[in-house]
N, CA, C and O of each residue as an XYZ file, in Angstrom:
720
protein
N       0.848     -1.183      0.000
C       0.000      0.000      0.000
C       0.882      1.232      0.000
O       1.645      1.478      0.934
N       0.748      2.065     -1.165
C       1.719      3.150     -1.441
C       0.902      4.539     -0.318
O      -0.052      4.732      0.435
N       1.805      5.039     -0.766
C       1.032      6.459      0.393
C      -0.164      7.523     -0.493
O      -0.120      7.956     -1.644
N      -1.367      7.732      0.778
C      -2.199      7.929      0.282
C      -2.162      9.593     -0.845
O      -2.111     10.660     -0.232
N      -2.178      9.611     -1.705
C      -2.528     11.058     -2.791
C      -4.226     11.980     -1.930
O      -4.399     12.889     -1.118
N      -4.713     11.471     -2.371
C      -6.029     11.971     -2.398
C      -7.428     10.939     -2.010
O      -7.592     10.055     -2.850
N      -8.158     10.941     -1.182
C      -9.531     10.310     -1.636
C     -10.965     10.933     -1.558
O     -11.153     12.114     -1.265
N     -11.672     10.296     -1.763
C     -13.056     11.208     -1.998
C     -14.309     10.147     -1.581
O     -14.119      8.933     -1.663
N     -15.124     10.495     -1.295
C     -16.946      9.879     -1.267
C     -18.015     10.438     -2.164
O     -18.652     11.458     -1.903
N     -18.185      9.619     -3.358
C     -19.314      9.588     -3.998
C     -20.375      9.558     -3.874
O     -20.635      8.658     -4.672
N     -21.653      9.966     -3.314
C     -22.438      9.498     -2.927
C     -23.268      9.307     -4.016
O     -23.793     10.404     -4.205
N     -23.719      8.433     -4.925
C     -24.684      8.234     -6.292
C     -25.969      8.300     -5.456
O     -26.647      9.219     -5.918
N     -26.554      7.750     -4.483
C     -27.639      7.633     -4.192
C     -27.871      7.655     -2.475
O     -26.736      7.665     -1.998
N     -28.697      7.665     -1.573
C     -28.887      7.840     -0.369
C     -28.339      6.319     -0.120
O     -27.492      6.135      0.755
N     -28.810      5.289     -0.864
C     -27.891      3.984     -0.273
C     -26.718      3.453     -1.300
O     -26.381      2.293     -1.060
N     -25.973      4.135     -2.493
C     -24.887      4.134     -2.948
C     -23.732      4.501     -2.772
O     -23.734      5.543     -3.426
N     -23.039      4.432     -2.485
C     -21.628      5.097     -1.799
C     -20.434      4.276     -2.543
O     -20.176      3.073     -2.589
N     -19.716      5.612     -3.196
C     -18.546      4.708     -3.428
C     -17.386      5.469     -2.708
O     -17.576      6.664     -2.484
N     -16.325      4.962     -2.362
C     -15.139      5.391     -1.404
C     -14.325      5.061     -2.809
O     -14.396      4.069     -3.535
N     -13.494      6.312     -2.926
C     -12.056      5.789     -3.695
C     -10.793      6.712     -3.399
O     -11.208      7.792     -2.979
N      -9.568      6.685     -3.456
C      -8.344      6.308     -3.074
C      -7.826      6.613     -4.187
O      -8.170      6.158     -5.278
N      -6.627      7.714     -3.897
C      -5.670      7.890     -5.041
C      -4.317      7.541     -3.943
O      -4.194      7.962     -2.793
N      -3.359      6.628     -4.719
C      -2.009      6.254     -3.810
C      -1.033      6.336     -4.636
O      -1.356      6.787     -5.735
N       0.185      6.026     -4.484
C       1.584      5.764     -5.079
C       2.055      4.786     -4.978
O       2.204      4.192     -3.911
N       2.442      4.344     -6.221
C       3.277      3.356     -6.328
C       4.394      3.472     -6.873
O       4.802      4.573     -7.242
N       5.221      2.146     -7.050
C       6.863      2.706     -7.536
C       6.798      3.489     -8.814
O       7.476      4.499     -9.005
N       5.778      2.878     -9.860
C       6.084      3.464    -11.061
C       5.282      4.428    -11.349
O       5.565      4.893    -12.454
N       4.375      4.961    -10.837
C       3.316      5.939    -11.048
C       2.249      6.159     -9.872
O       2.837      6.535     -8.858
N       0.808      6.040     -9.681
C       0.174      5.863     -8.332
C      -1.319      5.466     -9.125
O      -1.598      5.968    -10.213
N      -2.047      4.689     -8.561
C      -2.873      3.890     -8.892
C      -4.572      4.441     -8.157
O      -4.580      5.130     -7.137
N      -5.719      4.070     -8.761
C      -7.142      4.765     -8.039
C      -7.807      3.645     -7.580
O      -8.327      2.892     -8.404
N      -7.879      3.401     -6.337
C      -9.000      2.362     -6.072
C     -10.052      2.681     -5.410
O     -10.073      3.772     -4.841
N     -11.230      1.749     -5.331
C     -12.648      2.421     -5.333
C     -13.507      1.002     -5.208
O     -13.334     -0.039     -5.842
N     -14.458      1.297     -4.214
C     -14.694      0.527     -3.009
C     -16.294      0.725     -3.388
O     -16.615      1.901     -3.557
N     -17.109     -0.040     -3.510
C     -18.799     -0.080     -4.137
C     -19.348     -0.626     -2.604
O     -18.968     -1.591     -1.941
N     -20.644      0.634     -2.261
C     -21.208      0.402     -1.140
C     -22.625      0.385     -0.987
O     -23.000      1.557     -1.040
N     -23.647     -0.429     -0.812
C     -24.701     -0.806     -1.044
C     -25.274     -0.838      0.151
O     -25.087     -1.846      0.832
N     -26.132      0.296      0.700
C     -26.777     -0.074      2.318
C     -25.529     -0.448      3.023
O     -25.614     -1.430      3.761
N     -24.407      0.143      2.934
C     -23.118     -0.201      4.143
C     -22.476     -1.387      3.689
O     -21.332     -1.769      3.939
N     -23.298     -1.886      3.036
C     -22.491     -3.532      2.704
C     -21.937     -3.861      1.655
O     -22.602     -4.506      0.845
N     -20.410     -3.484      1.317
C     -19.558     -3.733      0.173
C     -20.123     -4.443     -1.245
O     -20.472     -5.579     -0.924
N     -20.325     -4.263     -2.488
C     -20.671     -4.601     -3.336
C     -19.906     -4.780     -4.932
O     -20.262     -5.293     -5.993
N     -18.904     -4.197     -4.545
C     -17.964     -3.683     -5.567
C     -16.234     -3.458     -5.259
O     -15.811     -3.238     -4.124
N     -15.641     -3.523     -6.072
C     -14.180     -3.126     -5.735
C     -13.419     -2.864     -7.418
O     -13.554     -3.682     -8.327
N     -12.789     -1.825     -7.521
C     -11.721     -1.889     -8.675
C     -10.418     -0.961     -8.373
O     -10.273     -0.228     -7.394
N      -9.512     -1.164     -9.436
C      -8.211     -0.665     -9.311
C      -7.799     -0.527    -10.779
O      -7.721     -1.429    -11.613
N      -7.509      0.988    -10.958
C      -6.646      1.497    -12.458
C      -5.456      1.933    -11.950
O      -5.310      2.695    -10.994
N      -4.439      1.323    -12.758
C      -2.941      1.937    -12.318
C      -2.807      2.865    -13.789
O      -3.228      2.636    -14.923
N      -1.977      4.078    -13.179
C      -1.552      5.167    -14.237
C       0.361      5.441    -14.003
O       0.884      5.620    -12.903
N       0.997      5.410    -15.142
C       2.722      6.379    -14.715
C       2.509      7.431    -14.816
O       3.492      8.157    -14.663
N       1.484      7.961    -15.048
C       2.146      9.904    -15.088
C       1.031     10.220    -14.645
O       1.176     10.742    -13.539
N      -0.589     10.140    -15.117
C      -1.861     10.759    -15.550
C      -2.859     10.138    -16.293
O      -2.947      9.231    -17.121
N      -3.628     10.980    -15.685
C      -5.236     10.757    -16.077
C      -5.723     11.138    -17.362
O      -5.207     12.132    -17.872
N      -7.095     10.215    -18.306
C      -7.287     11.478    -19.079
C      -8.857     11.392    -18.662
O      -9.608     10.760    -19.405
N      -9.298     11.924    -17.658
C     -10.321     11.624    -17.145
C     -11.027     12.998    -16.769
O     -10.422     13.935    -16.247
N     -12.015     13.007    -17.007
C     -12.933     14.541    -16.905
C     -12.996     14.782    -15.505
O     -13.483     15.879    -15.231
N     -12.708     14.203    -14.705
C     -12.619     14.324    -13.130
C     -11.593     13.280    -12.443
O     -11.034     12.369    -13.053
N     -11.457     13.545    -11.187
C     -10.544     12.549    -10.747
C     -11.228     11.078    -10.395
O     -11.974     11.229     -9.427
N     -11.221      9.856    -10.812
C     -11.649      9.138    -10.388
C     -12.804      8.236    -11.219
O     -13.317      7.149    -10.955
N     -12.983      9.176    -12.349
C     -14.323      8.833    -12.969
C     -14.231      6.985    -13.721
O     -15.123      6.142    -13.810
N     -12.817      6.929    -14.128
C     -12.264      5.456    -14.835
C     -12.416      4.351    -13.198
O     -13.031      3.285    -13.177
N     -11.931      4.763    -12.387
C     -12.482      3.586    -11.621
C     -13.618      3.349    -11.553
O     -14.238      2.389    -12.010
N     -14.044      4.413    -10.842
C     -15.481      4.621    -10.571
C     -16.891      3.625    -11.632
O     -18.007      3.158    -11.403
N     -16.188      3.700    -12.506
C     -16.744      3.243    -13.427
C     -16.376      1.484    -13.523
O     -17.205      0.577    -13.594
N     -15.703      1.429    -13.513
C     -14.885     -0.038    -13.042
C     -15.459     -0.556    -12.109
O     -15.980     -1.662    -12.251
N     -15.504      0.161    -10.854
C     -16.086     -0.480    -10.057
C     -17.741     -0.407    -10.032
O     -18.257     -1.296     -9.354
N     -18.386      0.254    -10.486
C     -20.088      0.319    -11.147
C     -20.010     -1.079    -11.404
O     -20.225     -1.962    -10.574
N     -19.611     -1.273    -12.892
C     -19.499     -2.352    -13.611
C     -19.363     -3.648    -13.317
O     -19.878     -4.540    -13.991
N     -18.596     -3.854    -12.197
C     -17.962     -5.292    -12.040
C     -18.713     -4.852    -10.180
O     -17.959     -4.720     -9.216
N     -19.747     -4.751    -10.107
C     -20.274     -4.949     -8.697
C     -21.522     -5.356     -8.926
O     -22.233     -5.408     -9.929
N     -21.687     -5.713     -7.487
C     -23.104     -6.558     -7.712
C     -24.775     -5.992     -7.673
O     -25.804     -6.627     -7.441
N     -24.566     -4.519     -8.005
C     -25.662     -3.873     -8.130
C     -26.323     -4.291     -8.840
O     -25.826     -4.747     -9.870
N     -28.078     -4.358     -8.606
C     -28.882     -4.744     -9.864
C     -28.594     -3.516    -11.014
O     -28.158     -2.369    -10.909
N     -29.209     -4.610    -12.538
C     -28.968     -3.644    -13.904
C     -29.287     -2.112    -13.896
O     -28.715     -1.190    -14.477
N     -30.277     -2.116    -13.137
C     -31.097     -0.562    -13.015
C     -30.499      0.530    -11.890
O     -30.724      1.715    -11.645
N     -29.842     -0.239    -11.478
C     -28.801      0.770    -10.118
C     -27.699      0.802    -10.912
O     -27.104      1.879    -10.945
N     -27.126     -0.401    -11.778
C     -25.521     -0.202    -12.505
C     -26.009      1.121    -13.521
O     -25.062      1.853    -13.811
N     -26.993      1.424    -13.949
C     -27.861      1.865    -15.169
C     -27.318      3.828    -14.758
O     -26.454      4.561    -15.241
N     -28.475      4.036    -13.546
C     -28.222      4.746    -12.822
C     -26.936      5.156    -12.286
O     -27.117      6.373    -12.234
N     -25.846      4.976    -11.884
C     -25.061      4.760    -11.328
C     -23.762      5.306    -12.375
O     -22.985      6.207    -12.061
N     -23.725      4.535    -13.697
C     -22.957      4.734    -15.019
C     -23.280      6.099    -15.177
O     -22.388      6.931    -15.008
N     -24.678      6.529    -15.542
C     -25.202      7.902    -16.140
C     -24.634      8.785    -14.964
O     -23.659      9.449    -15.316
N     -24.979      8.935    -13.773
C     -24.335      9.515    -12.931
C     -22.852      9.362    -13.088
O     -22.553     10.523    -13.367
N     -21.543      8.576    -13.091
C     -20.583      8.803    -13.127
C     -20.182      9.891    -14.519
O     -19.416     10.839    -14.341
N     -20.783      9.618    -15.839
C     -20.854     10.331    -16.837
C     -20.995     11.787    -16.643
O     -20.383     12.631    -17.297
N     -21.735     11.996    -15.821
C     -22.341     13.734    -15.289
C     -20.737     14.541    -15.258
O     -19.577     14.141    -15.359
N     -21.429     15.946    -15.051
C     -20.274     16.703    -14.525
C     -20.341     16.564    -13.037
O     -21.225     16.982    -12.288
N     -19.569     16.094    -12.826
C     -18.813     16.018    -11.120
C     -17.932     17.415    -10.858
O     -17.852     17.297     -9.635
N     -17.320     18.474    -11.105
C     -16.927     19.932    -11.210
C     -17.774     20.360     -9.506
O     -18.975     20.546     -9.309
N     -16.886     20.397     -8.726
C     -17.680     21.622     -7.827
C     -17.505     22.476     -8.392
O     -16.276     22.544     -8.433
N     -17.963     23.412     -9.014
C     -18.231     24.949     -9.081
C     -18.848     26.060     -8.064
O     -19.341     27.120     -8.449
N     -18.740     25.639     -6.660
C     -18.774     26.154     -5.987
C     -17.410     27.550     -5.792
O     -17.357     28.773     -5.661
N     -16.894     26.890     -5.845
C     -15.638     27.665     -5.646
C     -15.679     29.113     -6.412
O     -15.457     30.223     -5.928
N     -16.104     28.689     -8.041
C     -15.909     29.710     -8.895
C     -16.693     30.678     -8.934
O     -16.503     31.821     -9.348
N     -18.234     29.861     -8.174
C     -18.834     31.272     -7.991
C     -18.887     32.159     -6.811
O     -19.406     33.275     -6.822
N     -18.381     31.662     -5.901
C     -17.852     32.396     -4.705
C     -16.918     33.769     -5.357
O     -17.130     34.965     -5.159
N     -15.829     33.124     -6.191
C     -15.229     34.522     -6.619
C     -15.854     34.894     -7.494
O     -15.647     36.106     -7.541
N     -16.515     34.622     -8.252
C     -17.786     35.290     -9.207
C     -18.323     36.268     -8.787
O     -18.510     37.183     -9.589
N     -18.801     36.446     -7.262
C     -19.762     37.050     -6.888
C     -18.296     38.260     -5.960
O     -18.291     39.491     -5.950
N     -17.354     37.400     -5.372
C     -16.462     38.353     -4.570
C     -16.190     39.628     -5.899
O     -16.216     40.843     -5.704
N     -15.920     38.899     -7.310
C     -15.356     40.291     -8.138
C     -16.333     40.871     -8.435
O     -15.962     41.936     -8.930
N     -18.149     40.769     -8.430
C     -18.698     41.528     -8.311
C     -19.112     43.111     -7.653
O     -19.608     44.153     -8.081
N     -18.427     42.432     -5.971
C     -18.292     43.420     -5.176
C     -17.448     45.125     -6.261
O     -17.816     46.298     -6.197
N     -16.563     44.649     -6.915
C     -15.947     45.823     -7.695
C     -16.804     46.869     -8.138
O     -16.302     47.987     -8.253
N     -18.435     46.650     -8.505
C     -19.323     47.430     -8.995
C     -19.805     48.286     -7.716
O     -20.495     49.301     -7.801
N     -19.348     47.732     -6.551
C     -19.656     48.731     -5.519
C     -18.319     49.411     -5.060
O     -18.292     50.637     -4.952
N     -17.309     48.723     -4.812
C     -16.131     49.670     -4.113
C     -15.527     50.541     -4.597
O     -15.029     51.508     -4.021
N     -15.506     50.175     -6.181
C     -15.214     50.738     -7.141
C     -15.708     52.343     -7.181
O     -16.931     52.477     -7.208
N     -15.060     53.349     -7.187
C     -15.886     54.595     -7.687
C     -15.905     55.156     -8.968
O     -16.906     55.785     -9.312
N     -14.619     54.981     -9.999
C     -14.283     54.985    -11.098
C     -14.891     53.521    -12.155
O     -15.037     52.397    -11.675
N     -15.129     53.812    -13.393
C     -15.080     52.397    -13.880
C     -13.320     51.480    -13.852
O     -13.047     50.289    -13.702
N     -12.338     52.846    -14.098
C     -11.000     52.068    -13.946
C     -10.717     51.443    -12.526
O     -10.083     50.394    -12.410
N     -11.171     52.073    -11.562
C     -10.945     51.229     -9.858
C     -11.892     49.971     -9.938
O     -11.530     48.976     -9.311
N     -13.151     49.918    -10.697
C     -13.936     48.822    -11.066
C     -12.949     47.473    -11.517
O     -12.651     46.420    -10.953
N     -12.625     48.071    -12.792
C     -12.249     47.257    -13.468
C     -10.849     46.199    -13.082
O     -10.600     45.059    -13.474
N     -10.038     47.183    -12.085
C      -8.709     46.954    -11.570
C      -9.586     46.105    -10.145
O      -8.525     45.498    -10.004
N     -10.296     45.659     -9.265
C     -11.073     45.456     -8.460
C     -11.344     43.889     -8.779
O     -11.169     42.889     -8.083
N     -12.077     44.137    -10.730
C     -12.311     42.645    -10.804
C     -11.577     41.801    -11.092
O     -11.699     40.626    -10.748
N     -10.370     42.428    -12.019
C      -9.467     41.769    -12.341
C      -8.639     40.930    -11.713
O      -8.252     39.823    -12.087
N      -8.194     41.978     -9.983
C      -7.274     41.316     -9.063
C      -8.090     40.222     -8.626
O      -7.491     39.163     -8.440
N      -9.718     40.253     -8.357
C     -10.459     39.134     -7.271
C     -10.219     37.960     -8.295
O      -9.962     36.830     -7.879
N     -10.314     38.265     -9.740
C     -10.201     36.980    -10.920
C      -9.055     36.308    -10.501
O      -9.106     35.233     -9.903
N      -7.719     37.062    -10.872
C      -6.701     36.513    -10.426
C      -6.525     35.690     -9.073
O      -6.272     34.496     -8.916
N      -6.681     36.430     -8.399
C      -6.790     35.616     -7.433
C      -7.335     34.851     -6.909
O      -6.649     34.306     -6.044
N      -8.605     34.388     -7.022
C      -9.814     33.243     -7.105
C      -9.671     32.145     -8.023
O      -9.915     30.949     -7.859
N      -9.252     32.742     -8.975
C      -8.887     30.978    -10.134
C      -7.567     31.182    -10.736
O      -7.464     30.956    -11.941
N      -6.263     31.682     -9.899
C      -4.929     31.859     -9.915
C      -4.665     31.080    -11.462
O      -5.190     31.468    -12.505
N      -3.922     30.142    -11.371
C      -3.546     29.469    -12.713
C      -4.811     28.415    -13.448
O      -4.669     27.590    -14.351
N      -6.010     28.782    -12.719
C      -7.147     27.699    -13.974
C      -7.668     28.254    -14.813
O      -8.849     28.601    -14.818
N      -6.787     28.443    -15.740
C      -7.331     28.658    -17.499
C      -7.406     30.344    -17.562
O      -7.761     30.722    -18.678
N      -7.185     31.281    -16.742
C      -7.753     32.591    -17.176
C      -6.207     33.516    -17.068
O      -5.611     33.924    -16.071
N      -5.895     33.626    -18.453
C      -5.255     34.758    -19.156
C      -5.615     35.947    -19.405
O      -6.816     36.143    -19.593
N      -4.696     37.042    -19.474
C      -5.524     38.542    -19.616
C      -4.616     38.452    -21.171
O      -3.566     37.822    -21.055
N      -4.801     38.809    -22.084
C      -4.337     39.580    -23.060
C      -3.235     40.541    -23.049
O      -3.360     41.606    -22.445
N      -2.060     40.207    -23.739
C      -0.789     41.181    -23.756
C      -1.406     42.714    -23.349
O      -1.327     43.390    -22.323
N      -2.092     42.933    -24.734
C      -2.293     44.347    -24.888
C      -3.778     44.822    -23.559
O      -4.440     45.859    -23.607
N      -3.867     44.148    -22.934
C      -5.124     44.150    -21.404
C      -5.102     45.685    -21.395
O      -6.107     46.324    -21.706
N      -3.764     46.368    -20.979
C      -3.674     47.698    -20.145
C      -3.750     48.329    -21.326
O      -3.647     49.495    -20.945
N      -3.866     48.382    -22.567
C      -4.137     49.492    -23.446
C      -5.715     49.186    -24.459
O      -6.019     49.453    -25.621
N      -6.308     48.627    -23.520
C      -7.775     48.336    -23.975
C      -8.470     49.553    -23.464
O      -7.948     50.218    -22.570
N      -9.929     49.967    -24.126
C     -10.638     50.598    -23.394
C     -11.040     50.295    -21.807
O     -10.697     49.180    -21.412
N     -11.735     51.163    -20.834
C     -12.042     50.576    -19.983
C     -13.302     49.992    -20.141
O     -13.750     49.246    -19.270
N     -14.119     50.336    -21.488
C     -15.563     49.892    -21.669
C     -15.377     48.565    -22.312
O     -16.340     47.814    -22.471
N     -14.097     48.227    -22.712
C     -13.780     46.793    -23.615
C     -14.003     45.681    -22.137
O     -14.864     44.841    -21.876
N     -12.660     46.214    -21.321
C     -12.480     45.382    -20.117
C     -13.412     45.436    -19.125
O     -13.112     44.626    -18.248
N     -14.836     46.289    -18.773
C     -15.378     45.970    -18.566
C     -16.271     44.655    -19.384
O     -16.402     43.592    -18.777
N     -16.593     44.743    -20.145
C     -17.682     44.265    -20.867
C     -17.079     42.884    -20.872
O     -17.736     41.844    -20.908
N     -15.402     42.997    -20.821
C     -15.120     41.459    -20.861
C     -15.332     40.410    -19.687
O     -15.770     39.260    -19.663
N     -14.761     41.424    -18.568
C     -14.926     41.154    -17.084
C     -15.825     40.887    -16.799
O     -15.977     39.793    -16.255
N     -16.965     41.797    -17.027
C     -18.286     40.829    -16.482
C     -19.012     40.016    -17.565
O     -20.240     40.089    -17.551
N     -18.338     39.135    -18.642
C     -18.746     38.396    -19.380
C     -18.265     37.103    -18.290
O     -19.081     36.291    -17.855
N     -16.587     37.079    -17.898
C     -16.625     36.018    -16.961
C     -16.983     35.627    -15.748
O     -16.969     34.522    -15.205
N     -17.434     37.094    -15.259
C     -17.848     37.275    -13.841
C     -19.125     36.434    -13.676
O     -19.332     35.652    -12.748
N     -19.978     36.709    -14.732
C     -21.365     36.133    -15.119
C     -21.433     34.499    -15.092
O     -21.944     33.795    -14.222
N     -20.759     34.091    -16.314
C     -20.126     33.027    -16.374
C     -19.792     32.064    -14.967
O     -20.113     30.886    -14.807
N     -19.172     32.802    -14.173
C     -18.728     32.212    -13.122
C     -19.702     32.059    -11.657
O     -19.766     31.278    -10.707
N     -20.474     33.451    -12.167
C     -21.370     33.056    -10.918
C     -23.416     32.488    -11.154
O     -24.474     32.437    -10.528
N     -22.953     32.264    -12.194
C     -24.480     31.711    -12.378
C     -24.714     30.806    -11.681
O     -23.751     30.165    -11.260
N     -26.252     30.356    -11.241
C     -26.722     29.453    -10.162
C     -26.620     28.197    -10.545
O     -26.582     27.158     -9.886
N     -26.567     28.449    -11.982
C     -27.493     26.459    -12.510
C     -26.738     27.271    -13.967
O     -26.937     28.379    -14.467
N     -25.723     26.031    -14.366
C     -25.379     26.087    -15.703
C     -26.441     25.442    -16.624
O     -27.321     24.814    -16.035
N     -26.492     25.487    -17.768
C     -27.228     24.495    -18.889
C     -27.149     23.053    -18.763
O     -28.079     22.247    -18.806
N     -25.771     22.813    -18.584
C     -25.384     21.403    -18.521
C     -25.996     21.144    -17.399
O     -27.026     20.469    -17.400
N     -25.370     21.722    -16.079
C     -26.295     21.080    -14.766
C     -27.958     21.198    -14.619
O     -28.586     20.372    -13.956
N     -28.595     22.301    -15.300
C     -29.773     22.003    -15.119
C     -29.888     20.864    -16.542
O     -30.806     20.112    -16.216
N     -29.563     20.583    -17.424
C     -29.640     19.346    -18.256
C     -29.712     17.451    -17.472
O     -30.391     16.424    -17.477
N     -28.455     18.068    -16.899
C     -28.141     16.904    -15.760
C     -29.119     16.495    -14.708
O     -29.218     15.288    -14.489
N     -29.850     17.325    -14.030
C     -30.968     17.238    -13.198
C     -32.208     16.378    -13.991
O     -32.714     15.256    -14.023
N     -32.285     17.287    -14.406
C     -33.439     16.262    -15.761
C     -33.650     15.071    -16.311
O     -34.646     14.369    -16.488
N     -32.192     14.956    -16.614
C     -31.401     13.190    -16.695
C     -31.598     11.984    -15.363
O     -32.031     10.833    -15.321
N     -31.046     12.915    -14.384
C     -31.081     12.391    -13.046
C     -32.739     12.157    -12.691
O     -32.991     10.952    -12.645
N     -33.780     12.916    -12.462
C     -34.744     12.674    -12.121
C     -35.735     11.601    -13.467
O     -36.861     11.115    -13.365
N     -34.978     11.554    -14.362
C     -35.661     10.056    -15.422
C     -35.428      9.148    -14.731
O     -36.193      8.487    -14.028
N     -33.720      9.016    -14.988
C     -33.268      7.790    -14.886
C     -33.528      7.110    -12.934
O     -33.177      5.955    -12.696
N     -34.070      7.888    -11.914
C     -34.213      7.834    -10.819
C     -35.747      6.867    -10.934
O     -36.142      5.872    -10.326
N     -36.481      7.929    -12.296
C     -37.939      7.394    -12.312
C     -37.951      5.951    -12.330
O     -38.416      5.155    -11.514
N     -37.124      5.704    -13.829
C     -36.860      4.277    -14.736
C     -36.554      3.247    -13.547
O     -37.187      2.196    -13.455
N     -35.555      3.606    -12.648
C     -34.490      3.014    -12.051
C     -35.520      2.666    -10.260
O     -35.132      2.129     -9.222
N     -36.741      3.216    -10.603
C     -37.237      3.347     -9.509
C     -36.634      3.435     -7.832
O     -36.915      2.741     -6.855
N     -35.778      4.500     -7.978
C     -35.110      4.709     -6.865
C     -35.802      6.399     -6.361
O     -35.406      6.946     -5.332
């Protein structure tokens, strides 16, 4: 047993639970993931990786492994698959600073103290995930960089994306079908 990376709790359903485990091993570190049915083990799998994942979340290839090869009935494995498929993304996070760089429309008294307001809370709320400013940023209008700023601000703090309210929809079928 290599040393533990990371683990997490799935919960698919009020009596589904999966436990999984990110560890190290000599040549890379491996995900295992533990299928739980009313408390009582149902499942088990293990993916070994050397470098990385190419997985839309952490965990989703076991997870799925272990769905599959457990002893859930067809209509819980059914359920269970479609759910691992979902976006798993907390986006909690992003709209917390979504809403913190909002604050800029109030502290702000200038649109340039605005704009310098949202920019720093951006930066600093999703530091290195995906958000670049443009070389030429500081010789934009301030009506450009507004308009851009709160294109992501928006973005970031909406309640219910498309996909997740899509996902809900999915979820409450397949709950119907699956009679759970």
């Amino acid at each position: 047993m290599g040393r533990i990376l990371s683990q997490k709790t799935f919960r698919i359903t009020p009596s589904i639970v999966v436990e999984a485990v990110s560890e190290d091993t000599r040549s890379g570190f491996r995900h295992l993931a533990d299928v739980f049915k009313d408390g009582i083990k149902v499942g088990h799998a293990k993916v070994t990786y050397l470098n990385r994942t190419w997985e839309s979340y952490e965990f989703q290839t076991v997870l799925r492994r272990a769905i599959n090869g457990s002893s859930l009935t067809p209509e819980e494995k059914k359920y269970a698959l479609k759910w691992i498929e979902g976006d798993r993304t907390d986006w909690s996070g992003f709209q917390m600073t979504g809403q913190i760089a909002k604050l800029g429309d109030i502290f702000g008294k200038t649109e340039v103290e605005k704009n310098i307001w949202k920019k720093r809370m951006l930066k600093a709320g999703l530091g290195a995930k995906g958000l670049d400013f443009p070389e030429d940023w500081e010789k934009l209008p301030e009506k450009t960089k507004k308009a851009r700023l709160d294109k992501v601000i928006n973005m970031l703090s909406a309640k219910k994306t498309k996909a997740e309210k899509e996902a809900k929809k999915i979820e409450k079928k397949i709950k119907k079908i699956a009679g759970i």
